[in-house]
Z-matrix of the N, CA and C atoms (Angstrom, degrees):
N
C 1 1.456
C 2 1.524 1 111.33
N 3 1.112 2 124.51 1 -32.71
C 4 1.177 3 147.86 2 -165.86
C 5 1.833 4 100.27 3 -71.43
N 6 1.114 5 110.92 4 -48.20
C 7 1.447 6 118.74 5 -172.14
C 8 1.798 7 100.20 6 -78.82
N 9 1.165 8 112.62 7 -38.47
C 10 1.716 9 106.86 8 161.42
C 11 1.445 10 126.08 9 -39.61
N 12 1.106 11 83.17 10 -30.00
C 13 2.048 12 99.03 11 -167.46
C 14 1.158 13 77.17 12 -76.62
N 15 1.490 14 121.92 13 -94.84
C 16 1.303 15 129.45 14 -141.43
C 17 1.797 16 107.44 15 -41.20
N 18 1.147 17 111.64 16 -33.23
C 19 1.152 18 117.32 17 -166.64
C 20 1.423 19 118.39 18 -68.87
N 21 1.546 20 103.18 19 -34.35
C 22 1.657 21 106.17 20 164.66
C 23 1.284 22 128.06 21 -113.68
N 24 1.354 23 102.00 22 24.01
C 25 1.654 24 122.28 23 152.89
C 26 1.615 25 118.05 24 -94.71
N 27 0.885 26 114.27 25 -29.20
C 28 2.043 27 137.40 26 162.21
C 29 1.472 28 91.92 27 -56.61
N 30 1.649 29 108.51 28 -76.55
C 31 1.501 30 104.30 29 -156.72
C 32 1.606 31 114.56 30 -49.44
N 33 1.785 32 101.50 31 -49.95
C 34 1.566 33 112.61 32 -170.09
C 35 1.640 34 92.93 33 -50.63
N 36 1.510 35 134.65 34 -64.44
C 37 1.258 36 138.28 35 -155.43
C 38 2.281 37 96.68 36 -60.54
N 39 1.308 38 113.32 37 -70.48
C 40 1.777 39 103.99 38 161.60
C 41 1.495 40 112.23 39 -26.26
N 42 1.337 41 136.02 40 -55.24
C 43 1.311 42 125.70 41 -167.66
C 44 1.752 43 116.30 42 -67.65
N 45 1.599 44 97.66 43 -47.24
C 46 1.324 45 108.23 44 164.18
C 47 1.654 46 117.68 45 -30.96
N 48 1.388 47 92.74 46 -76.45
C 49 1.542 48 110.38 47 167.10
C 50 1.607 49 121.75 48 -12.48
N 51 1.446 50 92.56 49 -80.19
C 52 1.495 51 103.17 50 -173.99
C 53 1.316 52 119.09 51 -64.78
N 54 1.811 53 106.47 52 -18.69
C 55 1.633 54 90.94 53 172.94
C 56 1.723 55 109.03 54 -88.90
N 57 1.226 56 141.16 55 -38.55
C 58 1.380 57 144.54 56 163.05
C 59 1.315 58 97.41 57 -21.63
N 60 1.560 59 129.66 58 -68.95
C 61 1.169 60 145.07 59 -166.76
C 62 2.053 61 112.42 60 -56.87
N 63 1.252 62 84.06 61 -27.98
C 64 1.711 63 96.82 62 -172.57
C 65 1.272 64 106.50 63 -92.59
N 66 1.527 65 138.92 64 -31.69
C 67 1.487 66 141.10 65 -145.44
C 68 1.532 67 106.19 66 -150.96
N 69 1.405 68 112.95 67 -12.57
C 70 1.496 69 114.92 68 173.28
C 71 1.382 70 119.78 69 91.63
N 72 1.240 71 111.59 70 164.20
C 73 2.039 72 96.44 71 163.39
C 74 1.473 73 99.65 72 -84.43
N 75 1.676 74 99.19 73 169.49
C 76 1.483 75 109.42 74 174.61
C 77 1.095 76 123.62 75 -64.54
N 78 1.499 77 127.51 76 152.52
C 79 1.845 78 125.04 77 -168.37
C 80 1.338 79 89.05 78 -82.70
N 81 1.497 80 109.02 79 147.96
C 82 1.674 81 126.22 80 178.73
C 83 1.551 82 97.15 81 -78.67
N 84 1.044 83 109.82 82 140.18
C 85 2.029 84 105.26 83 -172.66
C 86 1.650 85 95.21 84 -72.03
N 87 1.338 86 104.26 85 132.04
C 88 1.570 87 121.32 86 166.95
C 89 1.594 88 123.47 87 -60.36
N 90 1.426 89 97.47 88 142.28
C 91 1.744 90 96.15 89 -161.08
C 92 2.055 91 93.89 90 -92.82
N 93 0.982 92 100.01 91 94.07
C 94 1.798 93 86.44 92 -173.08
C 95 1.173 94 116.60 93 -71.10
N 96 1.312 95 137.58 94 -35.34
C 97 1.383 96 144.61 95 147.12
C 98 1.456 97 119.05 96 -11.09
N 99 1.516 98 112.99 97 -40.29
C 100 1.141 99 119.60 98 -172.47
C 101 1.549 100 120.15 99 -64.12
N 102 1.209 101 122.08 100 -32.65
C 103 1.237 102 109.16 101 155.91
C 104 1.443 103 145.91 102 -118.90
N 105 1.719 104 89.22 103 46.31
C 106 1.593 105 94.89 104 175.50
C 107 1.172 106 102.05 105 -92.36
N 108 1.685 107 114.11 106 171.96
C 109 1.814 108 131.61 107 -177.57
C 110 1.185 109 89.78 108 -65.98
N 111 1.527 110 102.30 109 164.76
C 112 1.396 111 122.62 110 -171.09
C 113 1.690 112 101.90 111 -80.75
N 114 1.708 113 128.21 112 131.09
C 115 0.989 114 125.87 113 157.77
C 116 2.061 115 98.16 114 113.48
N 117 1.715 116 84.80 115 -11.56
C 118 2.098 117 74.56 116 178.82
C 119 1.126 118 105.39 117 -102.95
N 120 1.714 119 105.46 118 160.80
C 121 1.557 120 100.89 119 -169.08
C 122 1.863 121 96.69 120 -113.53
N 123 1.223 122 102.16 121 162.13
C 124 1.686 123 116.29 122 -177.72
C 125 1.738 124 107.31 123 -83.71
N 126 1.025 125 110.49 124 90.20
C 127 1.779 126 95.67 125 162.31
C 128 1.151 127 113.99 126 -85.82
N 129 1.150 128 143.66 127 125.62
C 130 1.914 129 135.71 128 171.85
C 131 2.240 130 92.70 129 -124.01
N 132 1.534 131 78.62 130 122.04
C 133 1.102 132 75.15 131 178.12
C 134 2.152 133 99.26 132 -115.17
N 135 1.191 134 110.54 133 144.09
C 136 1.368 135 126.03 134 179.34
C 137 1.692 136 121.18 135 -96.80
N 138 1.574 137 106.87 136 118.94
C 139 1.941 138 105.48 137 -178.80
C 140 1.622 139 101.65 138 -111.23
N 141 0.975 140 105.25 139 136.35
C 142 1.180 141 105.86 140 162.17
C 143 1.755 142 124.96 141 -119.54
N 144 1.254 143 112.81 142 175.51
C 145 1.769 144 123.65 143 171.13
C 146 1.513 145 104.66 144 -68.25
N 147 1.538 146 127.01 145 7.73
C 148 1.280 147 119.94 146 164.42
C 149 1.733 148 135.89 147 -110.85
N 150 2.106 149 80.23 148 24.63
C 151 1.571 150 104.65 149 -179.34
C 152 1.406 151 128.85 150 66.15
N 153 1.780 152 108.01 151 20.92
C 154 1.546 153 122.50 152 -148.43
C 155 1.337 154 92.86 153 -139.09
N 156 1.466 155 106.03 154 126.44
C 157 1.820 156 111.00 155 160.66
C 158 1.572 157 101.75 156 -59.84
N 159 1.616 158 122.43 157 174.89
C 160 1.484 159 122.31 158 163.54
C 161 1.905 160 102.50 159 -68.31
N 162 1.168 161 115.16 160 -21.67
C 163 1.761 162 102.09 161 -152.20
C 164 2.249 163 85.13 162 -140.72
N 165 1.443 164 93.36 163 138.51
C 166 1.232 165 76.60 164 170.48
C 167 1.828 166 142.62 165 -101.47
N 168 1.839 167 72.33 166 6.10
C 169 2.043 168 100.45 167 178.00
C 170 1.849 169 95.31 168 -127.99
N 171 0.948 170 110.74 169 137.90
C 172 1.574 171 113.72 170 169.59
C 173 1.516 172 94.07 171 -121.08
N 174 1.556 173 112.81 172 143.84
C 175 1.496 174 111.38 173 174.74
C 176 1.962 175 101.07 174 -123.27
N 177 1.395 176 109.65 175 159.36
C 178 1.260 177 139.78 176 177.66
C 179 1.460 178 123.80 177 -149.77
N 180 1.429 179 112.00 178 135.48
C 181 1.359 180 115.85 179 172.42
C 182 1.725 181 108.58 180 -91.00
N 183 1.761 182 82.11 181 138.36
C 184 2.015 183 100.09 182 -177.61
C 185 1.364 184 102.92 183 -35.36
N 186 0.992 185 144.62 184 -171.76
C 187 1.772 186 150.37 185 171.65
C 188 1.159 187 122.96 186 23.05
N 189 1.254 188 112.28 187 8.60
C 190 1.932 189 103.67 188 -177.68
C 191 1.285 190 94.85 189 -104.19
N 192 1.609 191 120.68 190 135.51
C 193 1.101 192 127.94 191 156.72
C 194 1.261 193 119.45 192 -77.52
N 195 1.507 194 101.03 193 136.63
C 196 1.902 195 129.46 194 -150.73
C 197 1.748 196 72.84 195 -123.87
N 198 1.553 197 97.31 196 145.42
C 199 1.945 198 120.32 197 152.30
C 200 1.943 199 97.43 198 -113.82
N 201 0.961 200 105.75 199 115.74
C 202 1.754 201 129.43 200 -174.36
C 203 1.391 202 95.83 201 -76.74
N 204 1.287 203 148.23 202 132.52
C 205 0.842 204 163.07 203 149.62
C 206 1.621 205 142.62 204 -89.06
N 207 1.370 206 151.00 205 59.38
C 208 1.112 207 138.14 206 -136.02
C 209 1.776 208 100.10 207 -100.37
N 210 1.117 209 108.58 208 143.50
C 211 1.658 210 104.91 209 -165.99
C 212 1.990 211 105.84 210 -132.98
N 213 1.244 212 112.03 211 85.33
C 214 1.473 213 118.01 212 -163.57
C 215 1.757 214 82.09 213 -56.24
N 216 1.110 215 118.89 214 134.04
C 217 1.903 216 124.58 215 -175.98
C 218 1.649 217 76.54 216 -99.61
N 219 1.567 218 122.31 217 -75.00
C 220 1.484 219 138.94 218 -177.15
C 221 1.081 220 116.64 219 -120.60
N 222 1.279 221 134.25 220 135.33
C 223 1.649 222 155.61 221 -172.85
C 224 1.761 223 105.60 222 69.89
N 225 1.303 224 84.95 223 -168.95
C 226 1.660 225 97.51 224 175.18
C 227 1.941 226 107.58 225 -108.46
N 228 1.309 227 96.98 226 118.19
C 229 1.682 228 89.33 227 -179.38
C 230 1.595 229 84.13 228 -131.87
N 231 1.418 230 116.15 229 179.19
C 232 1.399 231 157.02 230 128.65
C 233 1.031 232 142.15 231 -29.70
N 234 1.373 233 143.67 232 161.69
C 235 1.432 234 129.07 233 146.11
C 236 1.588 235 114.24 234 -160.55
N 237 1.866 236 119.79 235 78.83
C 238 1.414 237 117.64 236 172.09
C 239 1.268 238 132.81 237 -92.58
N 240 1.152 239 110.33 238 153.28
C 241 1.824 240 102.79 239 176.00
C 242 1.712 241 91.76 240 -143.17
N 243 1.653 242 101.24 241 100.26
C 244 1.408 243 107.26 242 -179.06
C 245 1.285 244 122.26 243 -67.74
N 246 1.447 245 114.28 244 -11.79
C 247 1.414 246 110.16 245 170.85
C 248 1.645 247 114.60 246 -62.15
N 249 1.243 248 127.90 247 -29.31
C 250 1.613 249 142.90 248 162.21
C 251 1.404 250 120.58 249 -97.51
N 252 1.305 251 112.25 250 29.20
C 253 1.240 252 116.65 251 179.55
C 254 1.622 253 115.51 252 27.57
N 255 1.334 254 105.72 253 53.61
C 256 1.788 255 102.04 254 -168.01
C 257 1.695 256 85.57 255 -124.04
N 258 1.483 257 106.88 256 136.81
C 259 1.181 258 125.88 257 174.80
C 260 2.014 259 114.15 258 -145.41
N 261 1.208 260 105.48 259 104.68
C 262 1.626 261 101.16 260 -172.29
C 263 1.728 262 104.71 261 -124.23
N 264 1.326 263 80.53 262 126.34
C 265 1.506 264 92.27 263 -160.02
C 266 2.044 265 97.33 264 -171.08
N 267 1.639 266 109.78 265 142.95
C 268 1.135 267 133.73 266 -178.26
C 269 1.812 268 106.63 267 72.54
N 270 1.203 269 111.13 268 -86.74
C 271 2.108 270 108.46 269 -167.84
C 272 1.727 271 85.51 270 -118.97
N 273 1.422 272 127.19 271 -8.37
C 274 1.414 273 103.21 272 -177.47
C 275 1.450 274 109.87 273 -116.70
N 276 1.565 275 124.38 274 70.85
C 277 1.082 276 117.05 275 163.65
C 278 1.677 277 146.11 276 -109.80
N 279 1.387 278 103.05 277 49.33
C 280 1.719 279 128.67 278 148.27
C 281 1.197 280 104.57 279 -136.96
N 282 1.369 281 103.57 280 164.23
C 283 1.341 282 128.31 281 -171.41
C 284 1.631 283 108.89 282 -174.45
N 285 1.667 284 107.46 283 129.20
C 286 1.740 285 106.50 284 -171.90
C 287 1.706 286 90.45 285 -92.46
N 288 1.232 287 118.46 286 151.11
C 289 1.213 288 140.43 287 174.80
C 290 1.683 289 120.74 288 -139.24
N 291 1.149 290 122.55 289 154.78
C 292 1.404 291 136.61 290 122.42
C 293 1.018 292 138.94 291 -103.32
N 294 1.479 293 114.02 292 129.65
C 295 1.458 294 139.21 293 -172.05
C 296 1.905 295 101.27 294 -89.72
N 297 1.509 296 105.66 295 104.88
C 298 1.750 297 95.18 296 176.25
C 299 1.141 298 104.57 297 -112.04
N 300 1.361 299 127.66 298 -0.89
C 301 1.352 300 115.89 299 178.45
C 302 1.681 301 124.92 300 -100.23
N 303 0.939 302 122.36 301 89.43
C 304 1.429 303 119.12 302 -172.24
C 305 1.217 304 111.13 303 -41.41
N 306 1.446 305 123.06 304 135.24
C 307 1.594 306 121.57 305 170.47
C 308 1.432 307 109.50 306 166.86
N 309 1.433 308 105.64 307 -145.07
C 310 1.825 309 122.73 308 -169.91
C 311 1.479 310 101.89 309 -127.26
N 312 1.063 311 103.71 310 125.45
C 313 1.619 312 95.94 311 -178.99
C 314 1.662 313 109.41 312 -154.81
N 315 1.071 314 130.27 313 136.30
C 316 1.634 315 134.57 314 -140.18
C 317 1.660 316 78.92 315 -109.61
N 318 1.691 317 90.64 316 148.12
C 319 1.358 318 126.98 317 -174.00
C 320 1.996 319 101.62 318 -115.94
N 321 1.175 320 101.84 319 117.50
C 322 1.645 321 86.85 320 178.34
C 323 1.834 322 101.60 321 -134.81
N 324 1.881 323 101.27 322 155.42
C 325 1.609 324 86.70 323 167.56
C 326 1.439 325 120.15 324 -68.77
N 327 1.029 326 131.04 325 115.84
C 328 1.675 327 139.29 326 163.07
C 329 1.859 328 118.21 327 -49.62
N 330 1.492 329 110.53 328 -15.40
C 331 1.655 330 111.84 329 172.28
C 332 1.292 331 110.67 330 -104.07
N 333 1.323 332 127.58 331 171.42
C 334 1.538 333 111.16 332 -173.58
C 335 1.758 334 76.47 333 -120.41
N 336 1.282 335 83.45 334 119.54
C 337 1.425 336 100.53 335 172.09
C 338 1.972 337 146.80 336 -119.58
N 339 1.551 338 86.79 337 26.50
C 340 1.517 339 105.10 338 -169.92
C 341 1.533 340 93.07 339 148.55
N 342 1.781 341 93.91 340 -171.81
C 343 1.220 342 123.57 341 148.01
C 344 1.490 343 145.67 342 -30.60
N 345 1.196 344 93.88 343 -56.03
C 346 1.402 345 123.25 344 -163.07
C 347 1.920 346 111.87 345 -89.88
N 348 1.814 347 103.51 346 -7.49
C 349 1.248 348 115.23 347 -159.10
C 350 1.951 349 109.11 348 -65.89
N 351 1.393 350 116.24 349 -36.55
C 352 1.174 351 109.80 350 -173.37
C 353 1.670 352 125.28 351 -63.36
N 354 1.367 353 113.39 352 -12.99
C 355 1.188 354 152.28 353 -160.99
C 356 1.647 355 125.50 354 -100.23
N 357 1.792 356 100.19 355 -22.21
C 358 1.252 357 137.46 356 -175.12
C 359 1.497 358 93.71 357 -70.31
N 360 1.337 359 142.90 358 89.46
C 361 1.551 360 143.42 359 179.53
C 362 1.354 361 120.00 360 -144.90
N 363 1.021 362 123.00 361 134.69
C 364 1.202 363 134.02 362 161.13
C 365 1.415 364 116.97 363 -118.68
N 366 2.243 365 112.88 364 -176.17
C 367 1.352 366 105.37 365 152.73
C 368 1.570 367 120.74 366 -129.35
N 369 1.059 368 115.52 367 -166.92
C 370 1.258 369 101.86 368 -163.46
C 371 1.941 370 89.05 369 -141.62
N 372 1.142 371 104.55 370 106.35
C 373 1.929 372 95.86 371 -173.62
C 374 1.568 373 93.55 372 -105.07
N 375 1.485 374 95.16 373 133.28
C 376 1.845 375 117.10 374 165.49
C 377 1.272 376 109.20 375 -95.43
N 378 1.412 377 128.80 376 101.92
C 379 1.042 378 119.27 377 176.31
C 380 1.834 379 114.23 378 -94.47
């Protein structure tokens, strides 16, 4: 009985093996922060194929320069806020900014990307 074990404790540990060996270990998640200027903050905002930002309020302080981040998770979307004339979408999606106007200001997808696209909203609070 004993040699059963071992035998599919060997195999499980070989299979292991060959897939590590085949597909790699997992990437350690990247610190992106790490190389922004001193004093800016990281917004990354996330769209997906389920017509949904990741967050449905993003916050920022008035005068601090933010690098905007738009991160297609699934499909191809957008990301404008016409009050800053900021639109990131196709090869340009970051952009460093300042936000000086404190307020409420709507986040929408800028690509038409389905169904679900008119609906695609967020906000964006300047505090």
């Amino acid at each position: 009985m004993h040699k059963w074990i071992m035998f599919v404790v060997f195999s499980a540990a070989a299979l292991l093996s060959v897939y590590l060996l085949t597909f790699g270990l997992p990437e350690k998640p990247k610190d992106e922060t790490a190389g922004l200027p001193e004093g800016m903050q990281l917004l990354k905002v996330e769209a997906s194929n389920d017509f949904v930002f990741d967050q449905q309020e993003y916050h920022v302080k008035a005068g601090q320069p933010v690098r905007l981040i738009l991160k297609n998770k699934s499909g191809i979307h957008g990301l404008e806020i016409k009050d800053f004339n900021i639109d990131l979408q196709g090869e340009t999606l970051t952009q460093d900014v300042t936000f000086d106007k404190p307020g409420t200001y709507e986040i929408h997808c800028s690509v038409m990307c389905g169904v679900g696209h008119a609906d695609m909203k967020s906000v964006l609070i300047v505090e």
